[in-house]
Biotite code that builds the C-alpha atoms (Angstrom):
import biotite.structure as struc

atoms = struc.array([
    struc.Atom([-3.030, 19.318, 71.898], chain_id="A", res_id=1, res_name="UNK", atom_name="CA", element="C"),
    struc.Atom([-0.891, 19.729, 68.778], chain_id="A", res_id=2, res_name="UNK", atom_name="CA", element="C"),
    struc.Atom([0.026, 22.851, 67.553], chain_id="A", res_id=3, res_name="UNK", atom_name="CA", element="C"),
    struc.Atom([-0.644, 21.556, 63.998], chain_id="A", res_id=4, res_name="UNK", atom_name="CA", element="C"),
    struc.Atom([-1.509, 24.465, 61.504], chain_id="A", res_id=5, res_name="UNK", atom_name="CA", element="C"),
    struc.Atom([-2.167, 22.322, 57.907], chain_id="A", res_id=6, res_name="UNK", atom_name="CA", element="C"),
    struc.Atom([-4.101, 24.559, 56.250], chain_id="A", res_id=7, res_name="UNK", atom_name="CA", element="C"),
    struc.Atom([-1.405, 27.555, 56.248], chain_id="A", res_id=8, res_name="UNK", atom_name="CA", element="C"),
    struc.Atom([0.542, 25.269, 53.892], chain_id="A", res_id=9, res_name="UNK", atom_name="CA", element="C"),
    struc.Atom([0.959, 26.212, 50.371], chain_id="A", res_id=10, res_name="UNK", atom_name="CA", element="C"),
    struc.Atom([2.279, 24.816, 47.354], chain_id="A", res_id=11, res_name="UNK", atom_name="CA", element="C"),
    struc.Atom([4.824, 27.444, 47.290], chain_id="A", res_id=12, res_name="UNK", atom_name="CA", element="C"),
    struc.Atom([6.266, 26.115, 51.104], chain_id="A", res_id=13, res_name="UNK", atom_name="CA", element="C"),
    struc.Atom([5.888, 22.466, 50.232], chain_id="A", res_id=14, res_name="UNK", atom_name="CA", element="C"),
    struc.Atom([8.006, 23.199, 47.047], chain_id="A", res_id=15, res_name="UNK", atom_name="CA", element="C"),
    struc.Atom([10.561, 25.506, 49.097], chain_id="A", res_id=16, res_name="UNK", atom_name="CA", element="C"),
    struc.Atom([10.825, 22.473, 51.550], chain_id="A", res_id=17, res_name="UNK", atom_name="CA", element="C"),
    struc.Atom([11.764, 20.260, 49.278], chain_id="A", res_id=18, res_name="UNK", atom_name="CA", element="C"),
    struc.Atom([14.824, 22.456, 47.873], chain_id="A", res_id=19, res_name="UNK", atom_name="CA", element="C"),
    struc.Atom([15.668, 22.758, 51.583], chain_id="A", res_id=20, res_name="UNK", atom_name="CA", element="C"),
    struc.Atom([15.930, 18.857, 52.285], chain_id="A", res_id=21, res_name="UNK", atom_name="CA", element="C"),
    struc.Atom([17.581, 18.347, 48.887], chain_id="A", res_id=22, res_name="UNK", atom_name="CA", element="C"),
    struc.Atom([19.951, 21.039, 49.822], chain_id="A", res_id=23, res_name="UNK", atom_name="CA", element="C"),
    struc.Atom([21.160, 19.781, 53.458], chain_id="A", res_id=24, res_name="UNK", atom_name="CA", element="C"),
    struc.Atom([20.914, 16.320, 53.007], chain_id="A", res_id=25, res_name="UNK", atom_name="CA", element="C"),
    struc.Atom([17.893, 16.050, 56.001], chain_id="A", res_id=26, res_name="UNK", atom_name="CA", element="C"),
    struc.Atom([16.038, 17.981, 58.471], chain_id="A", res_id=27, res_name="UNK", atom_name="CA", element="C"),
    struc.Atom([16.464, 17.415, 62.068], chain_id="A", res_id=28, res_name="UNK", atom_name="CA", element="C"),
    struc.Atom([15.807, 13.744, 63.079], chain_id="A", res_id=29, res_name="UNK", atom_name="CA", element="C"),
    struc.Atom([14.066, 12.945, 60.223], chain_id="A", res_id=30, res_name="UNK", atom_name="CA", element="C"),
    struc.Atom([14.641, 9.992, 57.715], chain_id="A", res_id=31, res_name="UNK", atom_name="CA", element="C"),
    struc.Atom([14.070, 8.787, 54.306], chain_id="A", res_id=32, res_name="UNK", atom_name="CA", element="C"),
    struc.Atom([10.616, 7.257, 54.081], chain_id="A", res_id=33, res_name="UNK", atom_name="CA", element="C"),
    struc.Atom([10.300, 3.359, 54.278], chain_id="A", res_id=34, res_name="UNK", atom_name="CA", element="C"),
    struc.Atom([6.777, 3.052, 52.855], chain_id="A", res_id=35, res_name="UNK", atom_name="CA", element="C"),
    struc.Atom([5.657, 6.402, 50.895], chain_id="A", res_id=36, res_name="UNK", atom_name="CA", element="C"),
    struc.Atom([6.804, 8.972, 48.847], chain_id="A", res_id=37, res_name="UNK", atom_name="CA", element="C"),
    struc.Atom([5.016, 12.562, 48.203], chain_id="A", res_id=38, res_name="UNK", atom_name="CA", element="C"),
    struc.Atom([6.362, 13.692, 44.557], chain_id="A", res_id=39, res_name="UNK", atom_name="CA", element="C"),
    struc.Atom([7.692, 17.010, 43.962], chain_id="A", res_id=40, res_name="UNK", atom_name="CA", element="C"),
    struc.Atom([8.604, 18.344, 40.691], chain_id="A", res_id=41, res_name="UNK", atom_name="CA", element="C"),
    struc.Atom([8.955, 14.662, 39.335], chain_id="A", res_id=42, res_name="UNK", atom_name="CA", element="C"),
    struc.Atom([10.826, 13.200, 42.039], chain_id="A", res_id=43, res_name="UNK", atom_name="CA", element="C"),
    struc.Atom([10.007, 11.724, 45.494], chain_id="A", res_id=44, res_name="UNK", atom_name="CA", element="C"),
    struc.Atom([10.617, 12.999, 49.318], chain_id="A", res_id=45, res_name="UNK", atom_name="CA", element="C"),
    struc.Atom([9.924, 11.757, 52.985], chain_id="A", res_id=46, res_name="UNK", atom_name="CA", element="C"),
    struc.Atom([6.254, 12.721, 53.441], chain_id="A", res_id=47, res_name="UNK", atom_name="CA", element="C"),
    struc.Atom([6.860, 13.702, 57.326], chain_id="A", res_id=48, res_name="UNK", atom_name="CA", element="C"),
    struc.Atom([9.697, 15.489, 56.540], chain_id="A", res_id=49, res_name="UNK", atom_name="CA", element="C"),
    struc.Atom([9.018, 17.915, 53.825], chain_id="A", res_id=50, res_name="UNK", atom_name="CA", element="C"),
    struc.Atom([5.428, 18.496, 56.020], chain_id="A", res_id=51, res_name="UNK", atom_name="CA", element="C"),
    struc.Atom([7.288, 19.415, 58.911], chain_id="A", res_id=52, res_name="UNK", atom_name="CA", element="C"),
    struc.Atom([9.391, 22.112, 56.958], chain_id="A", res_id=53, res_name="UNK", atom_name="CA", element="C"),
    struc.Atom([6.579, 23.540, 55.043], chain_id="A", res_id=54, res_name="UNK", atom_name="CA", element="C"),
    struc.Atom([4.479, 23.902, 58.238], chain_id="A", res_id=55, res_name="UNK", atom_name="CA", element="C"),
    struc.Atom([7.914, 25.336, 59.631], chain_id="A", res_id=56, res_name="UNK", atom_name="CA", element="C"),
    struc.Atom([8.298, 28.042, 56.882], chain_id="A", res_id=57, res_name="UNK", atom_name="CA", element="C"),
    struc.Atom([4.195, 28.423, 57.029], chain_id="A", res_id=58, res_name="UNK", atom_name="CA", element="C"),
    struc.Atom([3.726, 29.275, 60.833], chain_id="A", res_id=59, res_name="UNK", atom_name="CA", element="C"),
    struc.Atom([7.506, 29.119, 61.962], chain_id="A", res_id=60, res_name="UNK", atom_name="CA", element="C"),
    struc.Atom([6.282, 26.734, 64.771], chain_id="A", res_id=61, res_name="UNK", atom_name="CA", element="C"),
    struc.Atom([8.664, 22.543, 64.481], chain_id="A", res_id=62, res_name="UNK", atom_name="CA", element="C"),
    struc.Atom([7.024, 19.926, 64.623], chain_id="A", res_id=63, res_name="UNK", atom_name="CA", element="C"),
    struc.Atom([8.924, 16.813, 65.459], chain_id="A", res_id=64, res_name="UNK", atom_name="CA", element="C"),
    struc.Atom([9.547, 13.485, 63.618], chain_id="A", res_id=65, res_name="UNK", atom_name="CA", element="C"),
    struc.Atom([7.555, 11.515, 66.857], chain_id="A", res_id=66, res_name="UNK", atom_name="CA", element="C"),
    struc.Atom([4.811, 13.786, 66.190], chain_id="A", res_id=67, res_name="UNK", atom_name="CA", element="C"),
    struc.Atom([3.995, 12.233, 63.434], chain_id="A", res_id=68, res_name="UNK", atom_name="CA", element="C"),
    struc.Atom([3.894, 8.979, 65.402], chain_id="A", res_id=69, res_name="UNK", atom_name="CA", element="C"),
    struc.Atom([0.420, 7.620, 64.903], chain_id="A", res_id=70, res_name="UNK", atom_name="CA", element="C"),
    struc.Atom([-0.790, 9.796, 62.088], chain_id="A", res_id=71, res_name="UNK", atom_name="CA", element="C"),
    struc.Atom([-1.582, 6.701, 59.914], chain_id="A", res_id=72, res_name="UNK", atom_name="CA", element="C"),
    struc.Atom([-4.022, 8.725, 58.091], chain_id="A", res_id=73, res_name="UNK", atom_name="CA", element="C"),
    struc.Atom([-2.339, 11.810, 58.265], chain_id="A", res_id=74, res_name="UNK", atom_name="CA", element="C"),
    struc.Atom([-3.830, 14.991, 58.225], chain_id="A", res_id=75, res_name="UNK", atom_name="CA", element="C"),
    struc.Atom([-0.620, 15.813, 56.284], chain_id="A", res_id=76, res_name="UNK", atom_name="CA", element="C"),
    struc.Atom([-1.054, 13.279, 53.671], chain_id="A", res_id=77, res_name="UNK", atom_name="CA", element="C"),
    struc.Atom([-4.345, 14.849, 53.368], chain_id="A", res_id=78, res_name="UNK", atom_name="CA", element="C"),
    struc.Atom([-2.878, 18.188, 53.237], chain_id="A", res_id=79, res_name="UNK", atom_name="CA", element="C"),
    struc.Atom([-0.051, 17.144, 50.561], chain_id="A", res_id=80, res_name="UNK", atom_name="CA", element="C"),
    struc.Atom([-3.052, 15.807, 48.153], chain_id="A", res_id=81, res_name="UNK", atom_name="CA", element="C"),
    struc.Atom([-5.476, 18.850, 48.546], chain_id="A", res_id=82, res_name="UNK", atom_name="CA", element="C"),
    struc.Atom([-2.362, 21.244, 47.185], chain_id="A", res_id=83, res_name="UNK", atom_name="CA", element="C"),
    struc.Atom([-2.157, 18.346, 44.501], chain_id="A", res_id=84, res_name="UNK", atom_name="CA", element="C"),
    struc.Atom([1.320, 16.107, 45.354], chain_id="A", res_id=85, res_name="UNK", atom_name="CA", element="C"),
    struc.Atom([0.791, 12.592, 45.028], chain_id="A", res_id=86, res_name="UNK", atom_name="CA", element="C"),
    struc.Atom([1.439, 10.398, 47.811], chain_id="A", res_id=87, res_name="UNK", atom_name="CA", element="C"),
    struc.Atom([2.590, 6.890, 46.219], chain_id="A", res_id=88, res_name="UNK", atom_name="CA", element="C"),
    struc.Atom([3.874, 4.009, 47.902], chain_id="A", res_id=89, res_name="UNK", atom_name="CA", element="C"),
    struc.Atom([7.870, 2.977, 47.393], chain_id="A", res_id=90, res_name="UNK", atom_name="CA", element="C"),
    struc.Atom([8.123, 2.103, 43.658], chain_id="A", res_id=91, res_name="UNK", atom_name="CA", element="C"),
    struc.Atom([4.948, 3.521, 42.521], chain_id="A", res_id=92, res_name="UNK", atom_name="CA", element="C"),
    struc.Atom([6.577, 7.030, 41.369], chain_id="A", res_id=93, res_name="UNK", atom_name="CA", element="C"),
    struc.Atom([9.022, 5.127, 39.111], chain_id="A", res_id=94, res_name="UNK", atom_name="CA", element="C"),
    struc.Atom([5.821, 3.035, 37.530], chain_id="A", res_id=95, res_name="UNK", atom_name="CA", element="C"),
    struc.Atom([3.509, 5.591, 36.371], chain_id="A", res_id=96, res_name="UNK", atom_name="CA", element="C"),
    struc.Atom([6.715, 8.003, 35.317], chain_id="A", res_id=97, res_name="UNK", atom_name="CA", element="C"),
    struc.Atom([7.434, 4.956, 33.337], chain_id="A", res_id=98, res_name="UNK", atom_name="CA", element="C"),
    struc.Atom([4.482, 4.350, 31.852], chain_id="A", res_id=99, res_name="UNK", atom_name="CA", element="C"),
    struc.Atom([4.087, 8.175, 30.890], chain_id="A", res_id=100, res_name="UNK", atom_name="CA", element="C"),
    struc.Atom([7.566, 7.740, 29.353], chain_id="A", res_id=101, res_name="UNK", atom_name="CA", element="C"),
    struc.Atom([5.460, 4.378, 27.426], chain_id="A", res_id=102, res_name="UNK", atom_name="CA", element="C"),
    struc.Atom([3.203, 6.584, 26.171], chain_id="A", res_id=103, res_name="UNK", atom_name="CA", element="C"),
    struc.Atom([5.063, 9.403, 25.075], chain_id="A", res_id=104, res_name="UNK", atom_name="CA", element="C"),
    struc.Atom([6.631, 6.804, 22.529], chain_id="A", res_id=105, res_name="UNK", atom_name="CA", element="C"),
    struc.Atom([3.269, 5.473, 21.073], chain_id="A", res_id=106, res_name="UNK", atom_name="CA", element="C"),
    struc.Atom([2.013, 6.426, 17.805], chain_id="A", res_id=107, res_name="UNK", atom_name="CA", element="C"),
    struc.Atom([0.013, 9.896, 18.125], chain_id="A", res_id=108, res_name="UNK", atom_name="CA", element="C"),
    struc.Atom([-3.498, 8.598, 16.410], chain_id="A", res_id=109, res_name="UNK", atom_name="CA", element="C"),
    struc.Atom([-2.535, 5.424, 19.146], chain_id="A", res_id=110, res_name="UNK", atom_name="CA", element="C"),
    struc.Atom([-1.665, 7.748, 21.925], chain_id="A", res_id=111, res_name="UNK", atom_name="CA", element="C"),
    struc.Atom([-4.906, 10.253, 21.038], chain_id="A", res_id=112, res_name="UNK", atom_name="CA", element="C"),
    struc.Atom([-7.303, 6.830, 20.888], chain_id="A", res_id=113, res_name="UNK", atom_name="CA", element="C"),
    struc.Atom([-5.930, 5.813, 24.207], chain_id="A", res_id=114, res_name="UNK", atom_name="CA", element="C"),
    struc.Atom([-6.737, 9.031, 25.953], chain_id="A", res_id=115, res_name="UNK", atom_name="CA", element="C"),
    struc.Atom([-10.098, 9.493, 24.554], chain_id="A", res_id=116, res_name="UNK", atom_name="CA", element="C"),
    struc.Atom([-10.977, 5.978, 25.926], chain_id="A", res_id=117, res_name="UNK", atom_name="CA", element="C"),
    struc.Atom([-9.442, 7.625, 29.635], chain_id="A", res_id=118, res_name="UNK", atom_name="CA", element="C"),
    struc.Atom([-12.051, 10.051, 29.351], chain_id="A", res_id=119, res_name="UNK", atom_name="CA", element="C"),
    struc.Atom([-15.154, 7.596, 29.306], chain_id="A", res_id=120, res_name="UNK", atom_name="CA", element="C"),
    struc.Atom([-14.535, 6.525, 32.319], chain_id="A", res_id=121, res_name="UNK", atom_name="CA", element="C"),
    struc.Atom([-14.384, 7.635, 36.270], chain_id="A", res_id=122, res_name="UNK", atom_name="CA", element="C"),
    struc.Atom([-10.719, 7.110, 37.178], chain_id="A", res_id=123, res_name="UNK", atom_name="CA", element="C"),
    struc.Atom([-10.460, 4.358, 39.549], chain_id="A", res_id=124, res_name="UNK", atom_name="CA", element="C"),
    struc.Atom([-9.874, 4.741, 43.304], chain_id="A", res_id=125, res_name="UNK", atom_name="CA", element="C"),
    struc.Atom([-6.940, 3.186, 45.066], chain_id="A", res_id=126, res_name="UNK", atom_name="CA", element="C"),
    struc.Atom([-6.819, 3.199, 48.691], chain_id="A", res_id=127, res_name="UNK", atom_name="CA", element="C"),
    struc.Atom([-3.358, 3.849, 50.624], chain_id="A", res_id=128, res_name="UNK", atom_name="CA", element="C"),
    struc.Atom([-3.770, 5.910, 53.597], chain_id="A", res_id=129, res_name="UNK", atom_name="CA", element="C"),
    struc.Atom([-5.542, 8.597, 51.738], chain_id="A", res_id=130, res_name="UNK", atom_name="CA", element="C"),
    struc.Atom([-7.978, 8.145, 49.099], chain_id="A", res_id=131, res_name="UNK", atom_name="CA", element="C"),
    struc.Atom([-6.288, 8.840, 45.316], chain_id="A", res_id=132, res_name="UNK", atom_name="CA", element="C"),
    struc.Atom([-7.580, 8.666, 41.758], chain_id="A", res_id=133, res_name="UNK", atom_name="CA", element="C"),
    struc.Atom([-5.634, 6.671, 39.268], chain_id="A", res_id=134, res_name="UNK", atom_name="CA", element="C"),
    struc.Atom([-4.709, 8.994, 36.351], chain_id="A", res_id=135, res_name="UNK", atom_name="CA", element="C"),
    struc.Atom([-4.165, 7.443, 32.936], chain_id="A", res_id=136, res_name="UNK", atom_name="CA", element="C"),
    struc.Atom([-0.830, 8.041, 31.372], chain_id="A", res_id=137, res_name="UNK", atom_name="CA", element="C"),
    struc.Atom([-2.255, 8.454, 28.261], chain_id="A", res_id=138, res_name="UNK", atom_name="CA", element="C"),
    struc.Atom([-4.078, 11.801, 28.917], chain_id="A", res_id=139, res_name="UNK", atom_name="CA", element="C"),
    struc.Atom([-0.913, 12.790, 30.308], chain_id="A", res_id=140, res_name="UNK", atom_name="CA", element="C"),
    struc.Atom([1.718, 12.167, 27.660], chain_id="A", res_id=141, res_name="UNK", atom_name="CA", element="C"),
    struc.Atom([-1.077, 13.447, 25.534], chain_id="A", res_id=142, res_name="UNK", atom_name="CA", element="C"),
    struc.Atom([-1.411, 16.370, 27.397], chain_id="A", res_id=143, res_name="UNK", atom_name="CA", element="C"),
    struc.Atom([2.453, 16.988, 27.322], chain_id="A", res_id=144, res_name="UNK", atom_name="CA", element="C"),
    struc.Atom([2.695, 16.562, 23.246], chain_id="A", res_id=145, res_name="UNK", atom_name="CA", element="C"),
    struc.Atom([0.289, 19.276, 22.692], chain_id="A", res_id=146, res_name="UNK", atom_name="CA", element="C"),
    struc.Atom([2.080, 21.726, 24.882], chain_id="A", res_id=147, res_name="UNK", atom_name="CA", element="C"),
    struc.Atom([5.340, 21.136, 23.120], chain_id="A", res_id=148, res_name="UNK", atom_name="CA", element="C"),
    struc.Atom([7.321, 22.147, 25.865], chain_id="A", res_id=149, res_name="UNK", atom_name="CA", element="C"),
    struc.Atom([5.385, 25.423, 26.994], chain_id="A", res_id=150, res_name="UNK", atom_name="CA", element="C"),
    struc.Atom([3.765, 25.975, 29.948], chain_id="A", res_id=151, res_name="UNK", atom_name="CA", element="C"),
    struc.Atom([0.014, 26.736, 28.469], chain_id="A", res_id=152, res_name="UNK", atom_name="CA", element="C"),
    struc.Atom([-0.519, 29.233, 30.649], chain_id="A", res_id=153, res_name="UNK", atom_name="CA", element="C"),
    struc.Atom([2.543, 31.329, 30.859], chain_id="A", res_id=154, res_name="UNK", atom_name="CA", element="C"),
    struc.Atom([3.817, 30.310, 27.519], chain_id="A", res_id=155, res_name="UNK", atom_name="CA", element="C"),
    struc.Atom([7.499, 30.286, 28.638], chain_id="A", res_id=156, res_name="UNK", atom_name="CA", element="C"),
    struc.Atom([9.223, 27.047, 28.193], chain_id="A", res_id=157, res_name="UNK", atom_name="CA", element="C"),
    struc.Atom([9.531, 24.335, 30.607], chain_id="A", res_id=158, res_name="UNK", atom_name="CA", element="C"),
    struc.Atom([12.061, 25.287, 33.343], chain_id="A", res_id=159, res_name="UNK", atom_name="CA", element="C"),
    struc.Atom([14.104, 21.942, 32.908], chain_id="A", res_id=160, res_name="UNK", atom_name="CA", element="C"),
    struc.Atom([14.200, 18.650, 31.149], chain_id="A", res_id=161, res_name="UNK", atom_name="CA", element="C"),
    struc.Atom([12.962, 15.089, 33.181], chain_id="A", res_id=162, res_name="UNK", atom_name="CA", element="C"),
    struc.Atom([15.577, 13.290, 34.584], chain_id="A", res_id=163, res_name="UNK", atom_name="CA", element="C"),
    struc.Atom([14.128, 10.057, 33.304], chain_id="A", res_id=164, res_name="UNK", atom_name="CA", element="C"),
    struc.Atom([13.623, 10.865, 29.348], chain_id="A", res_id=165, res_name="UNK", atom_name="CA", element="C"),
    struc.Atom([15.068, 14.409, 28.933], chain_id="A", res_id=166, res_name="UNK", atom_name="CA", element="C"),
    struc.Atom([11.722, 15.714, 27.960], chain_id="A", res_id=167, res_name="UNK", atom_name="CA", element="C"),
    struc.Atom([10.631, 19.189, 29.137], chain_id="A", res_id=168, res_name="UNK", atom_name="CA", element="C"),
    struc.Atom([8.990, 19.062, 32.770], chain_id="A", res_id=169, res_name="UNK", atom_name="CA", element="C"),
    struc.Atom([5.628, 20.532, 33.167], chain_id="A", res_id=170, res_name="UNK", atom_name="CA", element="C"),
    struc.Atom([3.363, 19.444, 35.836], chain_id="A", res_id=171, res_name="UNK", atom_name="CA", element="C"),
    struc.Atom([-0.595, 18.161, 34.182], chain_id="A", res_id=172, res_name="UNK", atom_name="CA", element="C"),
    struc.Atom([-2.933, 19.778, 36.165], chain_id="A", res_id=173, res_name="UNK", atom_name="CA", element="C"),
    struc.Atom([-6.538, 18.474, 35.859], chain_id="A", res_id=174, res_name="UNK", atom_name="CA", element="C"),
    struc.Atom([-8.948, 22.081, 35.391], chain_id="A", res_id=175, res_name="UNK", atom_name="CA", element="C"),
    struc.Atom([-12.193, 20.731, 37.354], chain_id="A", res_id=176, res_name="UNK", atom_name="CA", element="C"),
    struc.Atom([-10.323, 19.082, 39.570], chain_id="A", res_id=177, res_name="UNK", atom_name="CA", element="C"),
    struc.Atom([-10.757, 15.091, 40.321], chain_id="A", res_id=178, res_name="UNK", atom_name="CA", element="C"),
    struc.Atom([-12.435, 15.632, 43.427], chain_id="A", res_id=179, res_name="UNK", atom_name="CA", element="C"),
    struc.Atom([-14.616, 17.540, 42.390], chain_id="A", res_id=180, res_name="UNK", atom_name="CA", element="C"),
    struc.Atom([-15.816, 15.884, 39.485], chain_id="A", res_id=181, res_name="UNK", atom_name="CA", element="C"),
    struc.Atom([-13.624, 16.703, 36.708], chain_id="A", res_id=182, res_name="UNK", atom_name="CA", element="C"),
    struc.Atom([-13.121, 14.327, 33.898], chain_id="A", res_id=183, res_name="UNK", atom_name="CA", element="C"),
    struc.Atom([-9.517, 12.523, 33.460], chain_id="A", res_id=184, res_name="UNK", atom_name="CA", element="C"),
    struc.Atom([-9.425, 13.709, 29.705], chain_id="A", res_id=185, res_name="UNK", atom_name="CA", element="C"),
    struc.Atom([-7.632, 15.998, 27.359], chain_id="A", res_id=186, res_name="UNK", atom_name="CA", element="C"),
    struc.Atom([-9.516, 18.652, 27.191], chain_id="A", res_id=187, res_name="UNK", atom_name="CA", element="C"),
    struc.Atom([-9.937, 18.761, 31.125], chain_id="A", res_id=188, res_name="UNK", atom_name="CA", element="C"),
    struc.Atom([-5.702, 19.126, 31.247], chain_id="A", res_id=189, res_name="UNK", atom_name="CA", element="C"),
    struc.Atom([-3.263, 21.932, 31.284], chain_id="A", res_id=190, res_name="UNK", atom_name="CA", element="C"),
    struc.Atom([0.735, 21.019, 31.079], chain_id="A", res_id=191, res_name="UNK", atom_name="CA", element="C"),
    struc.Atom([1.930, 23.998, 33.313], chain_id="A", res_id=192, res_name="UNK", atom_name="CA", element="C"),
    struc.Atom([5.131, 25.115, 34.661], chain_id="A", res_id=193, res_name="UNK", atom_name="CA", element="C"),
    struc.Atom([5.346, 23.943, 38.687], chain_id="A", res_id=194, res_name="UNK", atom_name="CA", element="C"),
    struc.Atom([5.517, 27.848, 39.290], chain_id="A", res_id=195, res_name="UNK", atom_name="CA", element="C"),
    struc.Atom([2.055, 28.564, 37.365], chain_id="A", res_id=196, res_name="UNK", atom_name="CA", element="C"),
    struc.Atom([0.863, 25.390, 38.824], chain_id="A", res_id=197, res_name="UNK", atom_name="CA", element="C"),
    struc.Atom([0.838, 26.422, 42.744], chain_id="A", res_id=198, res_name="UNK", atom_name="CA", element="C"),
    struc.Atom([-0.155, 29.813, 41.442], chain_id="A", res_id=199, res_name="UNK", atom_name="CA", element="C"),
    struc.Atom([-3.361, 28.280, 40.426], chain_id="A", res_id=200, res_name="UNK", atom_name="CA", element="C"),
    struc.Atom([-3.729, 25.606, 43.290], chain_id="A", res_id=201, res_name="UNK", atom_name="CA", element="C"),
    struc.Atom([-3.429, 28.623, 45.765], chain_id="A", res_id=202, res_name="UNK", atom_name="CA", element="C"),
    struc.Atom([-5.869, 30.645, 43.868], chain_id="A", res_id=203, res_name="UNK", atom_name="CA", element="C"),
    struc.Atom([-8.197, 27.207, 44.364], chain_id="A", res_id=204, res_name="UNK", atom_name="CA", element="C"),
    struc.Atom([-7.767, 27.332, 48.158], chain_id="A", res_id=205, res_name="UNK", atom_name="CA", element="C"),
    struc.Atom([-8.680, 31.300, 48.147], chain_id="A", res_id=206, res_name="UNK", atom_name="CA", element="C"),
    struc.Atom([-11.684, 30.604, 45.957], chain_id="A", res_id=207, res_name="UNK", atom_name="CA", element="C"),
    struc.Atom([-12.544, 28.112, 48.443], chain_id="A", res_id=208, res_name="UNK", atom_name="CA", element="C"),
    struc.Atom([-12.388, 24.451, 46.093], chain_id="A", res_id=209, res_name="UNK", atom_name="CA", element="C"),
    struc.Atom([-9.072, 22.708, 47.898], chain_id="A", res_id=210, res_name="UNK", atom_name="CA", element="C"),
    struc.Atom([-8.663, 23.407, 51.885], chain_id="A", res_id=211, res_name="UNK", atom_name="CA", element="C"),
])
């Protein structure tokens, strides 16, 4: 049986294992994904790879790249979305960062229609290997122009500007989460820093709402 330990992953070691890959250039015999991407602080990893070093820094136990072999729906893809990463196919990063960027450009009363009408509605489902809900762009950039480059919950200022537009990075995080119900709207949205962002996703998992 695997010695597989998922749930001992936090935000915290899935963010430390992607500074380590970036770092080194690659972890053991892993490769660069061919079909998905799990996005971390804006920009995309190998899936298998940065799972395998979080679990690694978690429990201090490897698991090997043909481990993974057969793990179409992945309790690590699983894992990955319950500490809030997206797992996007090969392309799919670079098209919703793209249409934030879109957005962000839009007239405000246009941008602050466009959200609203994201609210009225359940996001739609899309399904890759995992269940996902599709988040509206709108809300985001929204989001993002109200915090004016603070996280809202720290209040100190972004740690770094995106690559793509040189905006500040913060991470929306949706307050009654997705899964559980939450509304893909403004006012259910919080543009945080990624460092107050696991802080709360880890205070989820104690409080028992994400495994």
């Amino acid at each position: 049986m695997r010695d597989w330990n998922p749930e001992k992953v936090l935000r915290s070691h899935v963010r430390s294992a992607a500074k380590l890959w970036r770092k080194d250039g690659g972890y053991l015999n892993f490769k660069n994904s061919t079909k998905y991407d799990v996005i971390i602080d804006g920009k995309p990893y190998p899936p298998k790879a940065i799972s395998s070093i979080a679990h690694f820094l978690a429990t201090n136990k490897i698991l090997r790249a043909d481990e993974f072999v057969g793990s179409k729906e992945g309790i690590w893809h699983r894992r990955l979305k319950d500490l809030d990463f997206q797992i996007l196919s090969k392309g799919e990063h670079a098209d919703f960062s793209e249409q934030v960027s879109l957005s962000l450009k839009l007239p405000r009363a246009t941008l602050q229609r466009k959200a609203a009408m994201a609210a009225k509605q359940a996001p739609a489902k899309v399904q890759v290997q995992v269940t996902r809900y599709v988040r509206s762009p709108h809300v985001v950039a929204e989001r993002l122009l109200r915090a004016n480059g603070y996280c809202e919950r720290c209040r100190k200022p972004a740690p770094f500007k995106r690559l793509r537009d040189k905006k500040p990075y913060l991470e929306v995080h949706h307050i009654q989460l997705l899964s559980q119900g939450g509304l893909d709207s403004v006012e259910n949205t919080q543009a945080l820093c990624p460092n107050c962002h696991s802080e709360v996703h880890d205070r989820l998992r104690i409080e028992g709402y994400v495994e």
